[in-house]
N, C-alpha and C positions, 0 to 999 in steps of 0.2 A: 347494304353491305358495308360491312367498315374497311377504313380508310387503310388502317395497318393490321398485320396480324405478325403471329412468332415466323412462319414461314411465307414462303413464296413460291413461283413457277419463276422461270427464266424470262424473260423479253422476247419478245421474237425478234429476229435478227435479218436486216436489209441490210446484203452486201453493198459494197461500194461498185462493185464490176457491174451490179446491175443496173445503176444510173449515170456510170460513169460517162459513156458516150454524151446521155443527153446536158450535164453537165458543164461538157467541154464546149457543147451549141450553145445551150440556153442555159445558162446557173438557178432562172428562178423557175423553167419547166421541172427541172431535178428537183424545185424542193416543194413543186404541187406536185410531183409523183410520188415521194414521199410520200407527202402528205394523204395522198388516196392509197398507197399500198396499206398505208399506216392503219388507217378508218377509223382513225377516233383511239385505237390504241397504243399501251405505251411501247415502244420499241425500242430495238440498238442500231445503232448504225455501226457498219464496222468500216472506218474510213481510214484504215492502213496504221498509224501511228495514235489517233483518237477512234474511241470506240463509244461516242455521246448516247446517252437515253434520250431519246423525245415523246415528250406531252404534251397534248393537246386538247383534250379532253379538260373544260372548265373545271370538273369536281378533283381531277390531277391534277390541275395547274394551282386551287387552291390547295392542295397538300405542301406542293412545294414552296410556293412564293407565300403562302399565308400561314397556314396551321403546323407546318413545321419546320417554316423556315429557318429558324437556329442552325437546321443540318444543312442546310443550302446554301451556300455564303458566295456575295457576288465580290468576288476576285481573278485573279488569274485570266484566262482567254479574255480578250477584250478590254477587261479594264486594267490590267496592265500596262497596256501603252496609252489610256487616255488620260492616266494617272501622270503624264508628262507634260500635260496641256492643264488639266485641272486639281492634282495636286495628291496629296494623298489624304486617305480617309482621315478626318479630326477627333475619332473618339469616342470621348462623352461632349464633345464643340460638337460634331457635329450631329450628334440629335439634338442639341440647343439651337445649330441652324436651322434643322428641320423644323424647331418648332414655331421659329420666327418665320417661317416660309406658310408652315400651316396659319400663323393671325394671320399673315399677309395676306392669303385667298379666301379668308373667311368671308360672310357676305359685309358684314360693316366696312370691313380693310378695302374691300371692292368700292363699295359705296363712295367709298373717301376718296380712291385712287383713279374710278373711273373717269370723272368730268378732265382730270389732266390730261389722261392718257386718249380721250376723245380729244382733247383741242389738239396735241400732238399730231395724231392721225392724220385728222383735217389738213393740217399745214405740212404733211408729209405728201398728202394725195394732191394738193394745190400744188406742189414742185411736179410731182410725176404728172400732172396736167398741162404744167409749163412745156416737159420734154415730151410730152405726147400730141403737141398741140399740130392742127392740123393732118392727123390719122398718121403724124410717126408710128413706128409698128416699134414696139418696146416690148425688151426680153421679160420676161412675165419674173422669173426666178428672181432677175438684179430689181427690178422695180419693187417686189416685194420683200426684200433684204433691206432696201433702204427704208421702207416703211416701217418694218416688226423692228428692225434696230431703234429705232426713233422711238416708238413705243415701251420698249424694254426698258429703255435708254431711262426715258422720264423717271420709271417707278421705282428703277435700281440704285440711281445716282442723283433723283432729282435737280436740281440746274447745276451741278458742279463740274460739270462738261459743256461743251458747245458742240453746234451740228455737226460741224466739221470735225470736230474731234469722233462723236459718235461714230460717225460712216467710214473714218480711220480704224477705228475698234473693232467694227462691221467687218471691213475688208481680212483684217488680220484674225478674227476667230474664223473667218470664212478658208483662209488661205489655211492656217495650220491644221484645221479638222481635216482639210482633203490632202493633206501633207502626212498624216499620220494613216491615214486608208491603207497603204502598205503595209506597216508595222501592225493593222489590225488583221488584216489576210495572213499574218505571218506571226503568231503569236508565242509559237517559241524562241525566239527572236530574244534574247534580253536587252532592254534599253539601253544597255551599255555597250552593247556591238552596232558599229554602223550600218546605216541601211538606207536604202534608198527614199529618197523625201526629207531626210535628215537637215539636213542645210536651209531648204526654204522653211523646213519649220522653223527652225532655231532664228532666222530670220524676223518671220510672222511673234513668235515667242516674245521675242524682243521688245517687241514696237508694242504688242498687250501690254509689258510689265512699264514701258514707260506709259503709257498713257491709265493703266489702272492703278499702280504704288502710288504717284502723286496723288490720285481721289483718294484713295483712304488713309496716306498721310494729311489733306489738310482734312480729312473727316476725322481724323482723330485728334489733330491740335483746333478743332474746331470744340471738340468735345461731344459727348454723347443728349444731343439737346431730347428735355423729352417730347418736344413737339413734332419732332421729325418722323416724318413718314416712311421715309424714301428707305431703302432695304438696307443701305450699308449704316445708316443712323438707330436701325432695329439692330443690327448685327453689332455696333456696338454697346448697346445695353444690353444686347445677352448675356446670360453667363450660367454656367452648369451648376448642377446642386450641390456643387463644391465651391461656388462663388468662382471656376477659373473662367479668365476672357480669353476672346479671340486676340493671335498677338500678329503680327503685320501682314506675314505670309498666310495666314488661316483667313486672314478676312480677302487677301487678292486673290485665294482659291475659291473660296467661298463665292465671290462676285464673280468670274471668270467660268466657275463651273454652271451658274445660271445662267449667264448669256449664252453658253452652250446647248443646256438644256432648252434654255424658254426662246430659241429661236430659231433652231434647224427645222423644228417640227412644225411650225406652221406657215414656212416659209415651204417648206417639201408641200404643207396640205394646201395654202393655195394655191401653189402650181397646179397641185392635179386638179383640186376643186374650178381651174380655167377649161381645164381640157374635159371636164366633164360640164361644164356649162356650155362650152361650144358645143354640144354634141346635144344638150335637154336644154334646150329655150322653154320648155315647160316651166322647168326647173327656177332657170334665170328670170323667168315673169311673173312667178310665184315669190321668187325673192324680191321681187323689185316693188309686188304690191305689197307685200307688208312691210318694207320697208317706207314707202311713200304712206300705209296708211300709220307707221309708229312715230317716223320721224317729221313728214311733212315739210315743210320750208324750212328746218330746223332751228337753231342750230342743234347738230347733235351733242349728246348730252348720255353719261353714267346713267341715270334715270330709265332712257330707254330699252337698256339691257333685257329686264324682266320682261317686257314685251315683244320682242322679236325673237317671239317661240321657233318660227321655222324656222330662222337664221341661225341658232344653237342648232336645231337638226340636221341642217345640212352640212356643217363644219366636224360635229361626233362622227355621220355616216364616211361623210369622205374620210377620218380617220379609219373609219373601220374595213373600208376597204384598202385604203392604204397607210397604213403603220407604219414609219419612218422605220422605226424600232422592232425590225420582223424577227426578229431572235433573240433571247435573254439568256446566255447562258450561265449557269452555278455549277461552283463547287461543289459534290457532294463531301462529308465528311464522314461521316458513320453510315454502315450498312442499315437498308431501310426498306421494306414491304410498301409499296402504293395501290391499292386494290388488287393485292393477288401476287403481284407483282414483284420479285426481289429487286432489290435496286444494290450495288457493290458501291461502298463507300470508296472513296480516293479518284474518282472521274469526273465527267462531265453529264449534266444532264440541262436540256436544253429547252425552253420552254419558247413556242415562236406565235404570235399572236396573231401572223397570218395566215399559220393553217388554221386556227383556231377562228377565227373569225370567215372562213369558209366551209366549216362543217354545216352538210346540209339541214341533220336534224337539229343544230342551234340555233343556225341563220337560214331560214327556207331563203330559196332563189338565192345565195349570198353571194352571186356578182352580178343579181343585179343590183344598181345605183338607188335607194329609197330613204328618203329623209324620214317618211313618216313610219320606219320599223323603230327611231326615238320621241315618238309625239307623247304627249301629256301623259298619263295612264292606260298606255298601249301594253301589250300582254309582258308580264315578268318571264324573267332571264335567268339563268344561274349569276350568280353575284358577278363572276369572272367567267363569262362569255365575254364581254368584253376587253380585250387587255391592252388595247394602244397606250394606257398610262404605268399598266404593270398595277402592281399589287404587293400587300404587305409591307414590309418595315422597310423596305426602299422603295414602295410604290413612290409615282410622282405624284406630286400633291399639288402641282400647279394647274388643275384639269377647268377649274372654276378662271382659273387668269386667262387660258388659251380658250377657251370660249369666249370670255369677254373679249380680248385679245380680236379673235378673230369675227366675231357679231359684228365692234366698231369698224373695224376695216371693211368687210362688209358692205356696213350702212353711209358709209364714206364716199366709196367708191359707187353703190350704185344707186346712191340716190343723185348722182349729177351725172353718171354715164351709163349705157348701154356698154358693155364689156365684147370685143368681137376678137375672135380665136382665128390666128393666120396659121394655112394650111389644115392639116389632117394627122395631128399628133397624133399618135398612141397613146392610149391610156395605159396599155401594157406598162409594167413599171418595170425598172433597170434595179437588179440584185447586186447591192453592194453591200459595205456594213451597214451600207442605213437601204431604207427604200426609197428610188428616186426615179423620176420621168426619166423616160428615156434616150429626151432628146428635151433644146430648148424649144419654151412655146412664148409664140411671138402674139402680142394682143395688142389692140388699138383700142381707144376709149373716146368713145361719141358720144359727145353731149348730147342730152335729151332736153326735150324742148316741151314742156307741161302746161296748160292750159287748163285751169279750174281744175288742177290737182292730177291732171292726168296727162298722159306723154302722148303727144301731136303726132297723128301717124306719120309726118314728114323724120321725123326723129327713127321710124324704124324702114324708114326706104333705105 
């Protein structure tokens, strides 16, 4: 059946009164109830003052985010207030960003950038080995902030920072993203009216521009060397197919808006990927033999990547059951037919990739926990069954980084420790703007003790 036709039916319509209770309890049972009233359909929601469409359904989700997206435009609800942290959109810069973003993750860019960003890791996971030493119990969140920032760190800025500077940067994009949480709950809200959280952002704001304007100030009296790897040395040899550059402010949006992106998300998925390791030791013995059989006494090394097939699997699954990113909302701008469907131009419609990643007939059993539903040539998918990165012309394109990303870390950590989960977290996730655990989860890190390549059962008493 085709995608658009001249007419439509209406949407069906899910009142607000009839989830409302459960959402004053639970915010994220209201929106698997939804999502089951929904079934795979497009709906309205009528939530008093907004009345969003949601999709869910992969061959609707590419309507909107892919094959028509023109009419969908991500503005307004939500990126308007992160437009205060990361800047505003740059144009025709900023698909010349995009495109230096896409060589970045290409497989050679990788190649190039991995070996660094493995020795990083290493010397990131040797400090949290220091603070973890003798079965300290360490907050799983902050241990993993200090690592992915270090990592990020390298590939964005190459050495034109120090650690200490890094975990400065760390703390204040950590501080202003949950500074601006309100202003995202509250979207009508214009930036120009105060609100609460106002102050510590502006704060955290601060302490970014001083420690990011200086890096692209001496990157740009430095000059645009063509040897240079590191993103803000690509960012300044781009330029659009008008020959214009990025000018001071574009490139501290530019840098500022990727430490955002390239590090809430995998810093959210290995929290949960701990609390689901405490719970499948299957899981964690499965990781730990390919990882002792890729990396061995190491040292670890960009090379290893391609070989630690389950380590990429189990980092995509735990995305897919938890997507930082559980809602996309657009603008609609012209009225528009989606299978059947009429869609009113001038609202919202709302794409969320965690009901989507929970439809039964896409993902059988799709809570349960399973690496190998991503193995080699396992059964195809609709293109966009999966959406933890989004899709189309602002799809993320860093999906190849947060894999490596996360594989290294990974093979870091568990090739010198046994990882152990204090108490009985929830895997339940906490429904905010983003998806997040619930609660913090506290993990200790036992060295394992290997003999002819293999871990001494006194290592798992």
């Amino acid at each position: 059946m085709s995608m658009t036709s001249t007419v439509g039916r209406q949407a069906r319509e899910i009142p607000f009164r009839d989830i409302a209770p459960t959402f004053v309890r639970d915010p994220l049972a209201a929106v698997e109830r939804i999502g089951a009233r929904a079934g795979g359909d497009i709906v309205r929601l009528r939530l008093g003052a907004m009345s969003p469409y949601l999709v869910t359904r992969p061959e609707h989700v590419a309507h909107v985010l892919s094959d028509n997206a023109a009419n969908y435009e991500r503005e307004g609800w939500l990126w308007n207030p992160l437009s205060r942290l990361v800047g505003e959109p740059a144009g025709k810069l900023w698909w010349a960003r995009r495109a230096v973003l896409q060589e970045l993750v290409s497989g050679p860019s990788i190649d190039r950038f991995a070996d660094e960003m493995a020795v990083t890791i290493v010397q990131a996971v040797d400090e949290m080995a220091d603070r973890g030493a003798g079965g300290t119990r360490l907050i799983a969140r902050r241990e993993m902030s200090r690592v992915v920032f270090r990592a990020i760190t390298r590939v964005l800025v190459g050495d034109m920072v120090t650690t200490e500077q890094t975990l400065r940067l760390g703390r204040a994009v950590t501080v202003a993203s949950a500074a601006l949480r309100p202003r995202l709950l509250a979207p009508f809200v214009p930036n120009e009216v105060p609100f609460f959280g106002d102050r510590t952002f502006a704060r955290a704001l601060r302490e970014i521009d001083e420690l990011v304007l200086p890096i692209v100030r001496r990157a740009q009296e430095r000059g645009d060397r063509p040897e240079g790897h590191d993103v803000v040395s690509r960012l300044l040899r781009a330029t659009t197919a008008d020959g214009d550059r990025f000018t001071l402010r574009q490139l501290r949006d530019g840098l500022v808006s990727l430490y955002v992106g390239g590090t809430e998300t995998t810093v959210i998925a290995l929290t949960f990927l701990w609390v689901v390791l405490g719970r499948r030791t299957d899981v964690q013995e499965r990781l730990t033999e390919e990882i002792d059989r890729v990396v061995g006494e190491g040292p670890l090394n960009g090379s290893h990547l391609r070989h630690l097939t389950y380590t990429k699997q189990v980092a995509l699954e735990t995305l897919r059951l938890y997507p930082p990113g559980w809602m996309l909302p657009r603008v609609i701008y012209r009225d528009d037919v989606i299978d059947g469907v009429r869609i009113d131009g001038g609202g919202l419609i709302v794409v969320s990739p965690y009901l989507t990643h929970r439809l039964p007939d896409v993902w059988p059993e799709p809570t349960r926990f399973d690496p190998d539903r991503f193995r080699p040539g396992h059964e195809p998918r609709h293109r966009l069954a999966y959406l933890t990165f989004g899709a189309g012309p602002h799809g993320c394109v860093g999906r190849p980084f947060f894999t490596a990303e996360m594989q290294l870390i990974l093979a870091a950590l568990l090739s010198r420790f046994r990882v152990e989960v204090h108490g009985d977290p929830t895997a339940r996730p906490k429904l905010g703007m983003t998806l997040r655990p619930r609660q913090e989860v506290e993990i200790s890190l036992v060295p394992r003790v290997r003999s002819a390549g293999r871990e001494s059962p006194s290592a798992r008493s």
